[in-house]
C-alpha positions as CSV (number, residue, x, y, z in Angstrom):
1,X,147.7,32.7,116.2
2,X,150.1,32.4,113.2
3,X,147.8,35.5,111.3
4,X,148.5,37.4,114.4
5,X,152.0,37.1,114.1
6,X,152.2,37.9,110.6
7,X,150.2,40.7,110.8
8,X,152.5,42.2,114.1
9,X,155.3,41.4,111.6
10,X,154.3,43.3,108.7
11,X,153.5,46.0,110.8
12,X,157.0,46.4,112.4
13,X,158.6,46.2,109.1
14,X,156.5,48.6,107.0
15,X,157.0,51.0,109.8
16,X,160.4,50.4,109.8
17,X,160.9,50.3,106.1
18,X,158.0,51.2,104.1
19,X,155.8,49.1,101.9
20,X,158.1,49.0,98.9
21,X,161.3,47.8,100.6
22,X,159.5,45.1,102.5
23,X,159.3,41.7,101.4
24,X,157.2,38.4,101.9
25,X,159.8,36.5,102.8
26,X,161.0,39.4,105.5
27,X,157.9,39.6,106.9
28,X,158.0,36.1,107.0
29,X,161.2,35.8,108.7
30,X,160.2,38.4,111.3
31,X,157.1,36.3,112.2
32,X,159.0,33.2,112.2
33,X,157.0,31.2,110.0
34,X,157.6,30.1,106.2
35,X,156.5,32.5,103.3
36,X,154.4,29.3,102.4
37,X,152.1,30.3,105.5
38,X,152.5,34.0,105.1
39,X,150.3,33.1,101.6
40,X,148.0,30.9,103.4
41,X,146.9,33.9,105.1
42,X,147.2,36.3,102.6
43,X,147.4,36.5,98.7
44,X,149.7,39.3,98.6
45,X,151.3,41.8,100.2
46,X,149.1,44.9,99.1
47,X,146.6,42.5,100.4
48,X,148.3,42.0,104.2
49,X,148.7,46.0,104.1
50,X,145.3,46.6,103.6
51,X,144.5,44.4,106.3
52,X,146.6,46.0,108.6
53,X,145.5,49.6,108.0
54,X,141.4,48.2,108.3
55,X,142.7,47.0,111.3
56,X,143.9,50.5,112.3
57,X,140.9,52.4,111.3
58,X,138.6,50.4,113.4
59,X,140.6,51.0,116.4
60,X,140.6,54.2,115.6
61,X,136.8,54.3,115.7
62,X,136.7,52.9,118.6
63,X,138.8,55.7,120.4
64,X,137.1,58.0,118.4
């Protein structure tokens, strides 16, 4: 649940913002946990974006 909302998180704010402007402890923030948490997760933040855009390219095979 709390991945979830990190992830939903990043992806608001690097759509917002960009990758380079975004921080852990925005995205943290934004999903309303502790940047503690955010690391649980994920080691860094290259490492949550390149979750999110594996995420993206599955569901785009799946429309595909």
């Amino acid at each position: 649940m709390k991945n979830e909302q990190i992830i939903a998180a990043a992806r608001r704010l690097f759509n917002r913002y960009g990758f380079k402007k975004v921080s852990m402890d925005e995205i943290a923030s934004e999903a309303g946990v502790t940047k503690k948490t955010v690391y649980t997760y994920f080691s860094s933040k290259e490492e949550l974006l390149k979750y999110c855009i594996k995420e993206e390219l599955q569901n785009m095979r799946k429309i595909i």
